[in-house]
MARDRENSE-549860 format. One record per residue: residue in one letter; y, x, z of N, C-alpha, C, CB in turn. Coordinates in steps of 0.02 Angstrom, whole numbers, plus 50000, padded with zeros to 5 digits. Glycine has a CB too. Example, Ala and Ser with C-alpha at 12.3 -4.5 7.8 and 13.67 -1.06 7.14 Angstrom:
2
A497165066050390497755061550390498355066050390497765056550452 S498885064250354499475068450357500025064550394499705070450286 
This chain:
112
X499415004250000500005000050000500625004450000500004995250061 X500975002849978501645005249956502075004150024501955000749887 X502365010350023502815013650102503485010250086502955024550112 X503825004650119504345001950112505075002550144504164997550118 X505125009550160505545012950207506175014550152505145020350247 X506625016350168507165019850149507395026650187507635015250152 X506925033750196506735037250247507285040550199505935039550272 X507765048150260508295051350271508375057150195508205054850352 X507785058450191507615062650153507525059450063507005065450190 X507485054750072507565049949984508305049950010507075039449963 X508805050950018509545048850006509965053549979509885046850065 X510435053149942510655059249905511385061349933510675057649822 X511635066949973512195066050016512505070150017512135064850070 X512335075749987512895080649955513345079949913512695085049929 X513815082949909514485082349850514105086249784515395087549881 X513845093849814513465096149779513055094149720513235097549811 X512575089249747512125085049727512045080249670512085082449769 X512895076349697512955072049656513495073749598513055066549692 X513705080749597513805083849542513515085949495513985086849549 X512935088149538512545093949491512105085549420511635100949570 X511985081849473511995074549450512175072249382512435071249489 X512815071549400513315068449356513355073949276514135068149408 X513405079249287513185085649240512455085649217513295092649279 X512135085349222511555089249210511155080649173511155094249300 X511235076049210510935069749204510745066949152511225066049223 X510405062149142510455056749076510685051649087509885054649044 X511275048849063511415040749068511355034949038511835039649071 X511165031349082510995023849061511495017649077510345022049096 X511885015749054512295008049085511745001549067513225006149031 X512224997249106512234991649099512874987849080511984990049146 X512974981549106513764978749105513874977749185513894970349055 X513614979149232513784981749304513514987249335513654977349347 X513204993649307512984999849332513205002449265512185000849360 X512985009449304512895017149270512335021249290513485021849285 X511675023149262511505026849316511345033049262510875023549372 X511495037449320511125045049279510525045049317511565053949288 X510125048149278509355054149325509295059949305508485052249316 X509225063549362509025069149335508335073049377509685073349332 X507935077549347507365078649392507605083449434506705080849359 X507265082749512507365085249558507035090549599507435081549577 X506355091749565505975095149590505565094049640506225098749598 X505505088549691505325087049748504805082549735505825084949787 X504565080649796503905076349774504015069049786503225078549816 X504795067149789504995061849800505645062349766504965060149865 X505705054749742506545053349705506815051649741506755048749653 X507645052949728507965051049794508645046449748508235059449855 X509125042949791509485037749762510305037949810508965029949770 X510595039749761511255040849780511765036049725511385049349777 X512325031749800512545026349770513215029249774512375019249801 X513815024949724514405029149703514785021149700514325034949619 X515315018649735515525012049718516405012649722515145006249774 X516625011949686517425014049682517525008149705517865016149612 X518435010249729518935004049753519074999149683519785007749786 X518875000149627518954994749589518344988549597518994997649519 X518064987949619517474983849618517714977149672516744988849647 X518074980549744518394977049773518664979049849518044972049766 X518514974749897518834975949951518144979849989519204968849986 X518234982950053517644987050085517144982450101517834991050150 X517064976150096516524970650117516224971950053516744962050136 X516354971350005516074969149930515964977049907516724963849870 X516254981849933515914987349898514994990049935516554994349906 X515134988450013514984989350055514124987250024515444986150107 X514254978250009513734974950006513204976849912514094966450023 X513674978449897513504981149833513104989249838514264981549790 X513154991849893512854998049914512224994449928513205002449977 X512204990949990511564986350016511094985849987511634980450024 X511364980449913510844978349866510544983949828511114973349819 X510924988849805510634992749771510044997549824511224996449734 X510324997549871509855003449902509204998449918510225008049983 X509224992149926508564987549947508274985049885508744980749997 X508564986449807508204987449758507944993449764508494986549706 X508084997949780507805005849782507175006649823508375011149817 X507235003549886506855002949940506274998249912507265000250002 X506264993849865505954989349851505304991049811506364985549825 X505664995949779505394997349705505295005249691505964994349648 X505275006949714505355014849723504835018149682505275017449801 X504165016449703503505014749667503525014949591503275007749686 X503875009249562504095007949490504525014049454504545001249492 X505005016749491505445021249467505305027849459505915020949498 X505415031349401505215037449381505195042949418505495038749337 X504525045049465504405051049527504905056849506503505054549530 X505115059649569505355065549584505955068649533504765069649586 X506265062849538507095061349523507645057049543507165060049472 X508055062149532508695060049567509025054349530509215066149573 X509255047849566509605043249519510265040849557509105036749498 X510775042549501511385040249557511575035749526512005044849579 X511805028649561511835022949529512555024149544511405016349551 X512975020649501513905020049501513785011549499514495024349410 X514205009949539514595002449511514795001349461515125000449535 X514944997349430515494996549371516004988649369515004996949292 X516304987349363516754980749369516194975649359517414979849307 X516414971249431516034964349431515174966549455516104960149338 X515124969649482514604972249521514854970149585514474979949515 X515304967849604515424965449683515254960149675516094965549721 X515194954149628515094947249628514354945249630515404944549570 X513994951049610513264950549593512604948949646513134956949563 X512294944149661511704943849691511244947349719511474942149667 X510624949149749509924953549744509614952849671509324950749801 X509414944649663509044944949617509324947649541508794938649620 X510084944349533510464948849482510364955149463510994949449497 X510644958949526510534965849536509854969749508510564966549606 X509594964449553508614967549544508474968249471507864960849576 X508714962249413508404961249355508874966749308508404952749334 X509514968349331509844971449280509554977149300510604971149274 X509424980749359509134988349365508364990249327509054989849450 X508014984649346507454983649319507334986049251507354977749323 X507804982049210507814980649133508044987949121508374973949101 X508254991949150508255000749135507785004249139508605004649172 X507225003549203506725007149181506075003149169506645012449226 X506194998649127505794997849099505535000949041505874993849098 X504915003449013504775009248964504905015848968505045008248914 X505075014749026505295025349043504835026249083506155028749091 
């Protein structure tokens, strides 16, 4: 059975990190994300979230972190081992649901 934790060590929390990230990465959008991946070397992927003051006020960026990391937590299993994925917000990602959320992230790795 699949480990349903969100443990210290899957989180991505360097500045470092999420540079080397943003450089090195491949990107994928949607019409409310961005995400790059890039491989990490480790025997686990880890998930680093990025949500600007355009999206909205600190409740709505806040909760938009939430969902994404409890899609992450959810699904972790599904998502391509032992890489780094940093998800960005993008406008109108504060208005968005779980299940929303869930289906637009989904529909990215699907076939990868």
């Amino acid at each position: 059975m699949a480990r349903l934790t969100f443990r210290n060590e899957e989180r991505i929390r360097k500045r470092a990190d999420f540079q080397r990230i943003s450089r090195v990465g491949a990107k994928i959008q949607t019409p409310h994300f961005r995400v790059t991946i890039c491989p990490n070397g480790l025997s686990h992927s880890r998930l680093g979230v990025t949500v600007g003051k355009k999206i909205g006020s600190a409740v709505q960026r806040n909760r938009v972190k939430r969902l994404v990391r409890e899609f992450f937590r959810l699904n972790k299993d599904a998502l391509p081992g032992s890489s780094d994925l940093l998800v960005m917000a993008r406008e109108g990602a504060g208005s968005l649901n779980f299940w929303q959320v869930s289906e637009e992230l989904k529909g990215l790795f699907r076939g990868r």
